[in-house]
Backbone as CSV, one residue per row, in Angstrom:
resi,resn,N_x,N_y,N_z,CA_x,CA_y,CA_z,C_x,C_y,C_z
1,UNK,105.499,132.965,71.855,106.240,131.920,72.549,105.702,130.567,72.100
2,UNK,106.475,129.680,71.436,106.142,128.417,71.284,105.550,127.730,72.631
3,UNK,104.066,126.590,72.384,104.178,126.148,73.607,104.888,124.769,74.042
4,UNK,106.113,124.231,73.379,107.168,123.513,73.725,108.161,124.146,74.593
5,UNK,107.837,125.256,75.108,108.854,126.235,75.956,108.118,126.924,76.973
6,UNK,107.199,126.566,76.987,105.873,127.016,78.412,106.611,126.203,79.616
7,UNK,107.731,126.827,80.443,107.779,126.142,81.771,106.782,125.737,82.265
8,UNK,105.332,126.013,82.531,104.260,125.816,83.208,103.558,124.151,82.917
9,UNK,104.242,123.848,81.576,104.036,122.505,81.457,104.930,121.231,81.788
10,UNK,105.728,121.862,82.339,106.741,120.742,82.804,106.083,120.108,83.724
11,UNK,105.815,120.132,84.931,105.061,119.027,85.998,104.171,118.385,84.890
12,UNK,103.461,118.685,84.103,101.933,117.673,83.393,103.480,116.893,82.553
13,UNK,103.989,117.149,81.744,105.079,116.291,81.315,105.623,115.357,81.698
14,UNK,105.943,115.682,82.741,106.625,114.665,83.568,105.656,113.734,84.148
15,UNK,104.068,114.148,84.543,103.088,112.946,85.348,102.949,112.200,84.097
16,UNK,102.823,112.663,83.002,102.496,111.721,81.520,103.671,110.955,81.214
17,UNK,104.749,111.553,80.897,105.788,110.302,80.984,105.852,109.476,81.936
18,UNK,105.754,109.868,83.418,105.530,108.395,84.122,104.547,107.594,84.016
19,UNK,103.759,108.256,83.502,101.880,107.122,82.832,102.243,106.704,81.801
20,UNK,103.343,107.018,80.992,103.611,106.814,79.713,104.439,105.096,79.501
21,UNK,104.655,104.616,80.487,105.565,103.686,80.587,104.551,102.246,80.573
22,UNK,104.711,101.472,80.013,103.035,100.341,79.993,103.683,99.532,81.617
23,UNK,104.635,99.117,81.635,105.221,98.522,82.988,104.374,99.418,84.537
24,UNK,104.922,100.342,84.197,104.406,101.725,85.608,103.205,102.000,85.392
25,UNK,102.277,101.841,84.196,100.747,102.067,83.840,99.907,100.712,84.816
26,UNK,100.788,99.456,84.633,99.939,98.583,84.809,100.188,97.832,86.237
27,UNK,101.387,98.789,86.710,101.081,98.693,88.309,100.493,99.622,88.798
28,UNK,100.472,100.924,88.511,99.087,102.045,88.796,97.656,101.446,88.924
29,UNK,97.156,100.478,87.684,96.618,100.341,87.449,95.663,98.803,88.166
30,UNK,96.763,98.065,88.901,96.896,97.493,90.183,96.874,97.479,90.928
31,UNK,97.601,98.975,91.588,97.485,99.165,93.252,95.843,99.960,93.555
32,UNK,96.092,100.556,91.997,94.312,101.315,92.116,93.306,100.670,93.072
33,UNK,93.292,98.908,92.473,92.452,97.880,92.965,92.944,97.663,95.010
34,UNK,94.022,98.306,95.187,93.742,97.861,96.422,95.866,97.929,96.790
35,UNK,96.305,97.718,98.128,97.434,97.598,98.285,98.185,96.345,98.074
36,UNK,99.443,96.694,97.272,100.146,95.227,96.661,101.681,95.351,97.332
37,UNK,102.308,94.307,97.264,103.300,93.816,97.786,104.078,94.069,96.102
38,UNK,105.795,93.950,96.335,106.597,93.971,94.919,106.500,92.574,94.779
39,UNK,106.185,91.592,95.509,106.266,89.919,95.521,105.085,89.846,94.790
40,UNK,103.962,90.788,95.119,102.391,90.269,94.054,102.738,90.746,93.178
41,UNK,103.639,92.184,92.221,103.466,92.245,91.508,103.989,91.532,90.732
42,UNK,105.387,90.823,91.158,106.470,90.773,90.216,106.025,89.286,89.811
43,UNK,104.596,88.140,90.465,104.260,87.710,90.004,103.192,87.343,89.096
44,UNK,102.532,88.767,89.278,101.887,89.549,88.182,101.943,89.910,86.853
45,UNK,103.041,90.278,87.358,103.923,90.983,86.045,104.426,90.268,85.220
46,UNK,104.908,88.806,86.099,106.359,88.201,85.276,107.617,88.643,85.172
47,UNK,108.119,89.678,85.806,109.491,90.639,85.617,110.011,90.506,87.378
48,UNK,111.234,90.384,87.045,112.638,90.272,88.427,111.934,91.512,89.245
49,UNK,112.375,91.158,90.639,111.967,92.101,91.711,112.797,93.468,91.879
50,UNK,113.786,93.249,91.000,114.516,95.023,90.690,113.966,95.233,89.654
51,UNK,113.356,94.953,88.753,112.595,95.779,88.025,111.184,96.165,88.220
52,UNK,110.692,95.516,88.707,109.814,96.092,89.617,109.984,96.935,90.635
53,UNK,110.779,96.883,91.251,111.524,97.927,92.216,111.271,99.209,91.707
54,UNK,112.122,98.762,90.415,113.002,100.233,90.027,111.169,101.493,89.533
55,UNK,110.463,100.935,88.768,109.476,101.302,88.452,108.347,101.951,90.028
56,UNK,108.596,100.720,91.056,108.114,101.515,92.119,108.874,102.937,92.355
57,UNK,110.039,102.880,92.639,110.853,104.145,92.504,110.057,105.459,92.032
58,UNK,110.556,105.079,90.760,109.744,106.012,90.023,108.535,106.940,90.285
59,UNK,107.799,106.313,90.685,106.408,106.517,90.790,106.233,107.202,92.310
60,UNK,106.903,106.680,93.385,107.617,107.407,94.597,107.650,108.532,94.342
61,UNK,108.922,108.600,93.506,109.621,109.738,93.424,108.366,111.063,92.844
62,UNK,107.039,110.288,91.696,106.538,111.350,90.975,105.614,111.928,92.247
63,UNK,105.638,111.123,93.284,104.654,111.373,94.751,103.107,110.856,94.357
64,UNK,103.458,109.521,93.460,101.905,108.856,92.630,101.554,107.700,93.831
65,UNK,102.518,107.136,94.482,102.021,106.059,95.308,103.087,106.161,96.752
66,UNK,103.222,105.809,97.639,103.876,105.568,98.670,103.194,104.119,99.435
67,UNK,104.343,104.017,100.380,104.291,102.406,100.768,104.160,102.641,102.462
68,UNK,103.609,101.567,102.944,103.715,101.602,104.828,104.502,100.385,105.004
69,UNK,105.389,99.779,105.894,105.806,99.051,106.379,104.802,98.075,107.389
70,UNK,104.973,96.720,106.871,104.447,95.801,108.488,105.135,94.347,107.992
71,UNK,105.881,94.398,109.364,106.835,93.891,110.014,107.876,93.558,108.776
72,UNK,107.899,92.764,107.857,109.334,92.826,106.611,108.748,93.289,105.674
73,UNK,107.093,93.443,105.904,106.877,93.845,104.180,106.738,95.127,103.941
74,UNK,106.531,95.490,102.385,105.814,96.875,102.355,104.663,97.035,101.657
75,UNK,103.596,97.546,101.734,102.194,97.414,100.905,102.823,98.857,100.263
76,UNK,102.389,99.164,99.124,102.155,100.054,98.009,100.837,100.903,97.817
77,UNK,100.918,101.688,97.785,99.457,102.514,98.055,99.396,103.739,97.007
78,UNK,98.080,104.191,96.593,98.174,105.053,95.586,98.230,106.550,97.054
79,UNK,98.720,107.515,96.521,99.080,108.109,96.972,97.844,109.725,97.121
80,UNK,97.412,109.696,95.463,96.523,110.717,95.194,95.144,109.860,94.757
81,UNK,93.916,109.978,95.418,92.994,109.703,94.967,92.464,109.816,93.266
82,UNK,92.948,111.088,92.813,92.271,111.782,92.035,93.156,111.069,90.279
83,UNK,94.068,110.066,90.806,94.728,109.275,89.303,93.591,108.501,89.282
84,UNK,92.955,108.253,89.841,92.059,106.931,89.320,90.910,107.842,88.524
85,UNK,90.554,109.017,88.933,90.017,109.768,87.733,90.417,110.271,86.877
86,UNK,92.101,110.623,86.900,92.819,110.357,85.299,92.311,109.539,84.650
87,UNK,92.808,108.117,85.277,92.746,106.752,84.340,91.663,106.625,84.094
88,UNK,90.317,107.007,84.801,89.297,106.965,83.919,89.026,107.572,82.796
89,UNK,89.611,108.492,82.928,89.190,109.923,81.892,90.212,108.959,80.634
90,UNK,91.200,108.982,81.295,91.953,108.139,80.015,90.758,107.319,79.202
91,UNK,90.586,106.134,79.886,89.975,105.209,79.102,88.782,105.367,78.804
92,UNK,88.415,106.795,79.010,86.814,107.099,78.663,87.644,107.715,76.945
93,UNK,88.698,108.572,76.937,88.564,109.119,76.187,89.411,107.920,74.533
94,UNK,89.937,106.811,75.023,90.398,105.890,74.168,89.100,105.591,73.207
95,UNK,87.872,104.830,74.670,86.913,104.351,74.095,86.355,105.500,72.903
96,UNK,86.308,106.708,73.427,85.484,107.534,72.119,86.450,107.753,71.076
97,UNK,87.517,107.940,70.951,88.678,108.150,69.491,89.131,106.169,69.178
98,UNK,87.885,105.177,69.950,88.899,104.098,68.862,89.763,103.628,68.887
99,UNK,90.349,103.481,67.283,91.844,103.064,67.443,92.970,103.995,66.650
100,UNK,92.144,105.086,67.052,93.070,106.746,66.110,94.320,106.724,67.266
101,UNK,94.382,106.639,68.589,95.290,106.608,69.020,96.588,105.297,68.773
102,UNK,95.828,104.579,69.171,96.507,103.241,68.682,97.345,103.170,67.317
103,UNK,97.053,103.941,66.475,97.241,103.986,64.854,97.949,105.274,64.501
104,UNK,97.975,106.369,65.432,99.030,107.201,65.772,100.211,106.800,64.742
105,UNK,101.083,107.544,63.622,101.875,107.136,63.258,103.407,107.460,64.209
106,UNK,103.056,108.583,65.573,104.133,108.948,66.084,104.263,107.675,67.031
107,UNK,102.932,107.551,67.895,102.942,106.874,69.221,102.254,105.836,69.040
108,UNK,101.692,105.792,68.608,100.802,104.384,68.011,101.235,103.080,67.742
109,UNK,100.943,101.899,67.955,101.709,100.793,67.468,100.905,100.080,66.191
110,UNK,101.700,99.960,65.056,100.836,98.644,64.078,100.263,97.724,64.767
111,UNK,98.714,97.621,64.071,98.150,96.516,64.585,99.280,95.223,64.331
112,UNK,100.104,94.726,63.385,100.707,94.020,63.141,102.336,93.564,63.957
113,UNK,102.529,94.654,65.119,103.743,94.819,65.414,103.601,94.655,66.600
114,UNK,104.318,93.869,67.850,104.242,93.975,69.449,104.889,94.646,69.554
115,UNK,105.851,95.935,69.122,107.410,96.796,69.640,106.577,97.864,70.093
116,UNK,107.000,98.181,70.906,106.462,99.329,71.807,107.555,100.774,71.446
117,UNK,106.650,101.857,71.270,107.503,103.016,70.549,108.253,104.003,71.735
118,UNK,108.961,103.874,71.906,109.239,104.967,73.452,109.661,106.025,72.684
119,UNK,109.629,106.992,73.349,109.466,108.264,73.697,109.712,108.718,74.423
């Protein structure tokens, strides 16, 4: 059996494509620090409050963060403790491979290029 056809990897697929997105990485990577408003991020970010929205969505939906209500607002909250030891592991494992990822000819971006490769 090829393992591109392992049902058993679909959930890890799907948490990596939603980490996979630099927009949804770097509000993860925000609320980590503490609970945010879509008003802090989106002046964070620089990007309209439906697109920020829409990316909260997302991340809802993967069951990565959820929000509480007080009185009009909503704070944003990570949902699972245990992403912030993803994201470490992530950036533990960048720091030891370099810039082999970065240089990736699939996923990788030219040092010379800002275009981001989706996938």
């Amino acid at each position: 059996m090829a393992i591109g056809c392992t049902p058993g990897l679909a959930p890890a697929v799907a948490l990596f494509r939603s980490l996979g997105d630099p927009t949804r990485l770097a509000i993860l990577r925000r609320i980590a620090t503490g609970e945010v408003r879509v008003v802090d991020l989106t002046g964070e970010l620089g990007m309209a409050q439906s697109t920020v929205s829409k990316h909260l969505a997302c991340l809802r939906d993967c069951g990565l963060i959820d929000y509480r209500v007080e009185g009009r607002q909503s704070f944003y909250a990570l949902t699972r403790p245990e992403l912030l030891d993803l994201l470490r592991s992530a950036e533990q494992v960048l720091a030891a491979t370099g810039e082999a990822v970065a240089l990736c000819p699939v996923y990788g971006t030219p040092a010379d290029s800002t275009s981001e490769v989706n996938a």
